[in-house]
C-alpha atoms as an extended CHARMM CRD file, in Angstrom:
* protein
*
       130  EXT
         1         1  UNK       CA            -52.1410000000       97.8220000000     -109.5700000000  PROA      1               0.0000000000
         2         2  UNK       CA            -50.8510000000       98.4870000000     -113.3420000000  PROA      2               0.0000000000
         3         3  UNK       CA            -46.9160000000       98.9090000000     -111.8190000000  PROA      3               0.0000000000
         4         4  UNK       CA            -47.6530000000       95.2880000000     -109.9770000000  PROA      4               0.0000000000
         5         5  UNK       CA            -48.3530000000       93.8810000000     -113.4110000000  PROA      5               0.0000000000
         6         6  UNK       CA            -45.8390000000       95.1370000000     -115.4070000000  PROA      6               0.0000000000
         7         7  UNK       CA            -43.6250000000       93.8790000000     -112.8310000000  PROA      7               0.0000000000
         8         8  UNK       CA            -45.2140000000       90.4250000000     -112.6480000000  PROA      8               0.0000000000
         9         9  UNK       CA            -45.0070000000       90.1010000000     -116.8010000000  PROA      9               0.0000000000
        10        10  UNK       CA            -41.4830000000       91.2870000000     -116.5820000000  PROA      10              0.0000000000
        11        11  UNK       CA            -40.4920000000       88.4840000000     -113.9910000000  PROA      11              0.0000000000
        12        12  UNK       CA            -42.2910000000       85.9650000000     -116.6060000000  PROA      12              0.0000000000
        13        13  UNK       CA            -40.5610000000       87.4870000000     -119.2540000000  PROA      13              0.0000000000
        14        14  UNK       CA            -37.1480000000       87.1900000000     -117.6900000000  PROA      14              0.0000000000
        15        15  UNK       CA            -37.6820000000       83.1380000000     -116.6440000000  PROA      15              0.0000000000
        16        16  UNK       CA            -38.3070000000       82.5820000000     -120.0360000000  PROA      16              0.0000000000
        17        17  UNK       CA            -35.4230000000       84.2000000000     -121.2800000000  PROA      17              0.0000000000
        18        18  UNK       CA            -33.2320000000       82.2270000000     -119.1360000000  PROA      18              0.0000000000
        19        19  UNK       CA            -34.6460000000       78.8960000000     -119.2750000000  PROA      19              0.0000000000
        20        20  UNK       CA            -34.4410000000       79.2600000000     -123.3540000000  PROA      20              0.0000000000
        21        21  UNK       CA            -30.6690000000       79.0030000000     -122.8380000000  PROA      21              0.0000000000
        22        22  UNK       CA            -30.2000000000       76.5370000000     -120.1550000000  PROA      22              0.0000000000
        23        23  UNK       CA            -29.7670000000       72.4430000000     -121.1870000000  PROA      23              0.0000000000
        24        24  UNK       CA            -31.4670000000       70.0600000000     -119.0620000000  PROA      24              0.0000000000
        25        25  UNK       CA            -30.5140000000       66.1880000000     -118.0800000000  PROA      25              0.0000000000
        26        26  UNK       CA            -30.4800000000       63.6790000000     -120.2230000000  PROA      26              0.0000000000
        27        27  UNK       CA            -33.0230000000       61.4800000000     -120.8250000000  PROA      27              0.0000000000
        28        28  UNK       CA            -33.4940000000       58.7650000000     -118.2570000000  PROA      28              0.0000000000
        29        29  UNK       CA            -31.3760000000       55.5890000000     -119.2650000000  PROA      29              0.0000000000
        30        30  UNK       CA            -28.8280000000       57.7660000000     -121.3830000000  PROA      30              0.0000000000
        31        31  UNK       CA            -25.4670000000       56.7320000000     -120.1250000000  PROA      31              0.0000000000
        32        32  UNK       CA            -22.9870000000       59.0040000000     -121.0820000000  PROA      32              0.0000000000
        33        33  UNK       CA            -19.8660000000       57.7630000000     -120.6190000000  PROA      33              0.0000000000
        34        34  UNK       CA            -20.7940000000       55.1700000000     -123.3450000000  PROA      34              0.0000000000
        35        35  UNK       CA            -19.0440000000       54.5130000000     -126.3550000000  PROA      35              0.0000000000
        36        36  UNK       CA            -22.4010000000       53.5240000000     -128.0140000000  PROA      36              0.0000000000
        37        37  UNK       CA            -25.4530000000       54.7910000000     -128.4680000000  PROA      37              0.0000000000
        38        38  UNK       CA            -28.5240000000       53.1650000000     -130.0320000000  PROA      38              0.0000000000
        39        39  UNK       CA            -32.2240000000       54.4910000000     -130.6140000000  PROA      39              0.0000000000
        40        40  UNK       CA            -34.5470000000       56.0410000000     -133.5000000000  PROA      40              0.0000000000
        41        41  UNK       CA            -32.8730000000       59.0940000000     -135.1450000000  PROA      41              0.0000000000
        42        42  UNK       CA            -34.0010000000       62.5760000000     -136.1700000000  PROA      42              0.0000000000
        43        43  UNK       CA            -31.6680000000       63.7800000000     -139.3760000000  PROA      43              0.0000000000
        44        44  UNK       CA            -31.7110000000       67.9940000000     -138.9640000000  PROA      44              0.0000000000
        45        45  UNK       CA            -28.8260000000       69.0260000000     -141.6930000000  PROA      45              0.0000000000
        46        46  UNK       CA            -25.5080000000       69.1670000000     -139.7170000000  PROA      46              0.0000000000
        47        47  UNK       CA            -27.0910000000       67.4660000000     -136.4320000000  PROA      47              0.0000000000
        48        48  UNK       CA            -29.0750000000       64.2890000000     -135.6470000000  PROA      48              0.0000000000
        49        49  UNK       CA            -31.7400000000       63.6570000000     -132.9490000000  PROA      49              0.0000000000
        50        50  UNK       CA            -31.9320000000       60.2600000000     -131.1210000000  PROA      50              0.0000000000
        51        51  UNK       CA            -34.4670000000       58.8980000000     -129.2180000000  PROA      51              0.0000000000
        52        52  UNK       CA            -35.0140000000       56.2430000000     -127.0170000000  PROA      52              0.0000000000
        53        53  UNK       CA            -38.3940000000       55.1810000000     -128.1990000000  PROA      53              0.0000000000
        54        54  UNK       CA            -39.8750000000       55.2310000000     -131.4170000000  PROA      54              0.0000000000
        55        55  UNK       CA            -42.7850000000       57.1290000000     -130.3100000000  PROA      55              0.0000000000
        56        56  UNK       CA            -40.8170000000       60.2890000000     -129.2790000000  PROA      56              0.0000000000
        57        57  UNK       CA            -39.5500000000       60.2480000000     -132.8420000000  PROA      57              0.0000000000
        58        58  UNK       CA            -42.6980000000       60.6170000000     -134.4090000000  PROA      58              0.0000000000
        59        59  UNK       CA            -43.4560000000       63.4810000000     -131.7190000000  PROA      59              0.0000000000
        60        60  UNK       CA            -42.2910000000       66.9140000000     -133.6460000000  PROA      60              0.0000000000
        61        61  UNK       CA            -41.7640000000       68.6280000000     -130.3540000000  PROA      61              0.0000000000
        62        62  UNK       CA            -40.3100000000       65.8860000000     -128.4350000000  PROA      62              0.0000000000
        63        63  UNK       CA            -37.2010000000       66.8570000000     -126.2580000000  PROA      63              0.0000000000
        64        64  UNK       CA            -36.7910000000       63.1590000000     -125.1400000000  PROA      64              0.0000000000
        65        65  UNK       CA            -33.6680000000       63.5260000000     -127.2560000000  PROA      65              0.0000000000
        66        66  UNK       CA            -29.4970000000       64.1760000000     -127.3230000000  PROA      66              0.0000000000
        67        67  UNK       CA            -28.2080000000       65.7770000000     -130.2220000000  PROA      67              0.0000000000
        68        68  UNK       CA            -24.9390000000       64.9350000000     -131.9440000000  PROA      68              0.0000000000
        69        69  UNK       CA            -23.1160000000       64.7900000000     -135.1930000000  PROA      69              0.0000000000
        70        70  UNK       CA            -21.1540000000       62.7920000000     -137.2240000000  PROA      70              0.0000000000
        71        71  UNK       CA            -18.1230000000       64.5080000000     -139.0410000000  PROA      71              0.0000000000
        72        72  UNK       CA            -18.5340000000       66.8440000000     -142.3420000000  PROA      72              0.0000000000
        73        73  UNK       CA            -19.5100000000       64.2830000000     -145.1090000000  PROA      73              0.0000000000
        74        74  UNK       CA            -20.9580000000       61.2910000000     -142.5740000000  PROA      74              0.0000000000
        75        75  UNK       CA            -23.3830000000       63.7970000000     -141.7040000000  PROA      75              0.0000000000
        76        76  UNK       CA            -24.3610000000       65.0600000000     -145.1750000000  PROA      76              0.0000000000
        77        77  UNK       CA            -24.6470000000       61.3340000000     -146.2150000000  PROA      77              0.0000000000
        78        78  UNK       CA            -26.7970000000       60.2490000000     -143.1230000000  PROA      78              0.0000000000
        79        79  UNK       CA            -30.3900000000       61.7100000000     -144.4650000000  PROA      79              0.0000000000
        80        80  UNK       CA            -31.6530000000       58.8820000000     -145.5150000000  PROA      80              0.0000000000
        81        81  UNK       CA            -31.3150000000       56.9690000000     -142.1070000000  PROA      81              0.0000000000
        82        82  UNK       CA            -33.6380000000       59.7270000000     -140.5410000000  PROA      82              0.0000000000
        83        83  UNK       CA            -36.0620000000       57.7800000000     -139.2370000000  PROA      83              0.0000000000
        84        84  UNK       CA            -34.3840000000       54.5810000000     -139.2840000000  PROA      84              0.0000000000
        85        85  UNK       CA            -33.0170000000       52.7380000000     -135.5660000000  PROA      85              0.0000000000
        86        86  UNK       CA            -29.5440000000       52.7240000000     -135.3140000000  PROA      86              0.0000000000
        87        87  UNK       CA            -26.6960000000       52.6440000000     -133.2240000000  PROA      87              0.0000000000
        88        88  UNK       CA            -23.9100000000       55.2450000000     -133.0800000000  PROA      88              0.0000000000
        89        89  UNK       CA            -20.2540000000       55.1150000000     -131.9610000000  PROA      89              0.0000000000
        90        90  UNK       CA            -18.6360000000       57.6710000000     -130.0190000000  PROA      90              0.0000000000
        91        91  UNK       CA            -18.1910000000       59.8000000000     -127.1790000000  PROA      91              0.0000000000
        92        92  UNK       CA            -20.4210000000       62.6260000000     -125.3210000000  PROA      92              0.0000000000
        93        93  UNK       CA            -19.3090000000       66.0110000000     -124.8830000000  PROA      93              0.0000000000
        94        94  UNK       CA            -20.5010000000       68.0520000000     -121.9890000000  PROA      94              0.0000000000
        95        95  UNK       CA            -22.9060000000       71.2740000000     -123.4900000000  PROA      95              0.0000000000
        96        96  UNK       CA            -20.8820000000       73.6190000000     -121.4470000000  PROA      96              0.0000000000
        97        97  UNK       CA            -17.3290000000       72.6400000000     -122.7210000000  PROA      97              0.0000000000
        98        98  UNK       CA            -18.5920000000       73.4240000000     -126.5080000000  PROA      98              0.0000000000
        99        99  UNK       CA            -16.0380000000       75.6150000000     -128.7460000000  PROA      99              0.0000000000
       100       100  UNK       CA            -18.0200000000       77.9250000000     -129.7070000000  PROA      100             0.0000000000
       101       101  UNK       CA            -20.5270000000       80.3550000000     -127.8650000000  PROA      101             0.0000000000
       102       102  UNK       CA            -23.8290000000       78.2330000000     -129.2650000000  PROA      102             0.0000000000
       103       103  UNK       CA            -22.6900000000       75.7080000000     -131.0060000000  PROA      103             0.0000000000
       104       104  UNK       CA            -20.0830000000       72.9610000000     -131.0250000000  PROA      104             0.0000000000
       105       105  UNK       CA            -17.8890000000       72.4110000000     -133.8070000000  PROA      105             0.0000000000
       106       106  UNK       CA            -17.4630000000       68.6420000000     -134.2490000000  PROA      106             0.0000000000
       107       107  UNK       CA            -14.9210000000       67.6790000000     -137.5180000000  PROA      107             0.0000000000
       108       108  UNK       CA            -16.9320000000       70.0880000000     -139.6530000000  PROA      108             0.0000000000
       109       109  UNK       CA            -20.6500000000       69.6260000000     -138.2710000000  PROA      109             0.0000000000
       110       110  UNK       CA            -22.4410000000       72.0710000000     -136.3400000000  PROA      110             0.0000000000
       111       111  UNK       CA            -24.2730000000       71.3620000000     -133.3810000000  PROA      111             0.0000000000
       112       112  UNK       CA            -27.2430000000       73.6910000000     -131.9790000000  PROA      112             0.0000000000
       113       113  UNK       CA            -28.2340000000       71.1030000000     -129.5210000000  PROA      113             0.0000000000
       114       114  UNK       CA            -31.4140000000       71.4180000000     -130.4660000000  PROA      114             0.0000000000
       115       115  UNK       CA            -32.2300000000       68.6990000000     -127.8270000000  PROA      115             0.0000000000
       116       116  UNK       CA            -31.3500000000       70.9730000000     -124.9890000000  PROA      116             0.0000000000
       117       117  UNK       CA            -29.2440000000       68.3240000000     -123.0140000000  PROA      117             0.0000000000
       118       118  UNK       CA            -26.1920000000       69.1770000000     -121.2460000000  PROA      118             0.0000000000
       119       119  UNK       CA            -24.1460000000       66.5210000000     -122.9750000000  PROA      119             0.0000000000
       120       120  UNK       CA            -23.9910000000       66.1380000000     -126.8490000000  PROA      120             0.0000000000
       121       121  UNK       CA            -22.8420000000       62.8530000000     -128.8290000000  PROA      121             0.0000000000
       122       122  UNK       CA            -19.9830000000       63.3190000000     -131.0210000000  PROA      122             0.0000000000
       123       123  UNK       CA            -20.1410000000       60.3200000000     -133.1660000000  PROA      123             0.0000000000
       124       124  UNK       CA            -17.6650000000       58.8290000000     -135.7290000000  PROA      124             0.0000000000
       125       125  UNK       CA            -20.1160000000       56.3100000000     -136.8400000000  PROA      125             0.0000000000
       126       126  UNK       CA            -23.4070000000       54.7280000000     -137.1520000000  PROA      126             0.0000000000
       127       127  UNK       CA            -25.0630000000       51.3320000000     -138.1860000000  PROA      127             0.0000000000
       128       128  UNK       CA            -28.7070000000       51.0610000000     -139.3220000000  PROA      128             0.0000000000
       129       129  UNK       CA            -30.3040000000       48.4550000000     -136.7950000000  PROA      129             0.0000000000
       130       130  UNK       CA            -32.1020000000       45.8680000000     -138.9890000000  PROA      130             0.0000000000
């Protein structure tokens, strides 16, 4: 009974450790081969957060997200539009085609995805939606 167990808990243990790793879908409506992209954004220090509703936004644990970047100093100047709705310009990148094992290097900005979506924005600009 104990060897059954242990061998249960390991299989749990090991679907967890995979999952962890793996990127999911986009959010429903996300349209990735857009060259815009507008929602409520998450600033996280080299990566942002968007979200199609407001409400995810304010949910710290939300996933109903698709991390990006804008290049170097963009980026570091974007803080204060955390929170904000806004629209960004760009293109997607697929998760899988990223340049470096976990993360993607975009003009100086490193993305974690810490949305977990197989595609990533890679943004050369944004505008606050008033």
């Amino acid at each position: 009974m104990r060897m059954l167990l242990a061998l249960a808990g390991a299989a749990v243990l090991a679907g967890c450790g995979t999952m962890v790793g793996n990127a999911g879908p986009a959010p429903a409506g996300f349209d990735a081969s857009a060259s815009r992209f507008e929602g409520w954004v998450r600033v996280t220090g080299e990566e942002f957060q968007l979200f199609a509703e407001q409400r995810d936004l304010r949910n710290p644990g939300s996933r109903a997200c698709v991390s990006g970047a804008l290049p170097r100093n963009l980026q570091r100047a974007s803080g204060d539009i955390s929170g904000s709705q806004v629209r960004f310009f760009g293109r997607t990148l697929a998760w899988s085609a990223r340049n470096q094992p976990q993360t993607h290097d975009w003009q100086g900005s490193s993305i974690t995805n810490a949305c977990r979506k197989d595609v990533v924005i890679l943004a050369d600009r944004v505008e606050v939606v008033r």
